[in-house]
N, C-alpha and C positions, 0 to 999 in steps of 0.2 A: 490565451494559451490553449492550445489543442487538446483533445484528450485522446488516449491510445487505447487499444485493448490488446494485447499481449498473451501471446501464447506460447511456450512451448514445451515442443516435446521431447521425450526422454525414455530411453529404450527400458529403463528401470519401474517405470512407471503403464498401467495403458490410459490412464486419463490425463490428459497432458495441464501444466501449471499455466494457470489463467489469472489473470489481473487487470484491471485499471488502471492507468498513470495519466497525470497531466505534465508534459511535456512541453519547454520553452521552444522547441525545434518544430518548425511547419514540414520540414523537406523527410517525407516517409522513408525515400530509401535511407537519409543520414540517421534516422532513429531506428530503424531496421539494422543497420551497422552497430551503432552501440549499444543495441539489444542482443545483438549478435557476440560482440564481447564477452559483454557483461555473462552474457551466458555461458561460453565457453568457459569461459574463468571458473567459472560455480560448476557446472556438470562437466567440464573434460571429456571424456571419451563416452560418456549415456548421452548427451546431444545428439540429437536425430534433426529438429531445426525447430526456425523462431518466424512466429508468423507475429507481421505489428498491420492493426489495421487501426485508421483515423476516423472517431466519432464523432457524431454530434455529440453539443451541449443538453441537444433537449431528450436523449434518448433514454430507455426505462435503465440502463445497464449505468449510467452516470449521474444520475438520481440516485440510484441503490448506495453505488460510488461515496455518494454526497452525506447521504445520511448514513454509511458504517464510518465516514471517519468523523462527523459529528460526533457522533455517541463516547467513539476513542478519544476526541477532545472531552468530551461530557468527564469522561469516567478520569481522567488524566489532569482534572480542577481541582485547585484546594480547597480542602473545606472550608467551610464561612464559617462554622463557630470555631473561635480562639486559634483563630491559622497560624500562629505564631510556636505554639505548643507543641512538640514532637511528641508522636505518640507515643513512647514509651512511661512518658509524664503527663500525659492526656489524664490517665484512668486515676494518679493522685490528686491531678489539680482539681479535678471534678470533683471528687471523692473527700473535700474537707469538710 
């Protein structure tokens, strides 16, 4: 699957909203389109436009990609001691 990088701009803002997606679609204009949606839907009348451009795998910007949403799995793991234990009975069951 490809990866995009996504921009856009918004008369609200002067730095325009930037991201990385990996997208099941190869065909730029059709991801362009429902980038295009998707935007309007969310900023309405601040949409100035949407620029999608297709990256490489091995580039420094899909790396970075790779490892902020490791981390968000990292941090998004259950704990390994007593996973079963909701914490609000963590701090007694410990605590006998």
């Amino acid at each position: 699957m490809p990866y995009y990088r996504i921009v856009i701009w918004t008369s609200r803002r002067r730095e325009p909203y930037t991201g990385i997606r990996q997208i099941e679609n190869y065909n730029v204009d059709a991801v362009q389109h429902i980038m295009r949606v998707k935007a309007e839907e969310t900023y309405r009348r601040d949409l100035i436009d949407v620029e999608v451009q297709m990256i490489s795998k091995t580039s420094t910007a899909v790396r970075k990609y790779f490892e902020a949403s490791k981390k968000k799995r990292e941090a998004k793991k259950w704990p390994e001691d007593k996973p079963f234990v909701p914490a609000l009975r963590r701090r007694d069951y410990f605590n006998r």
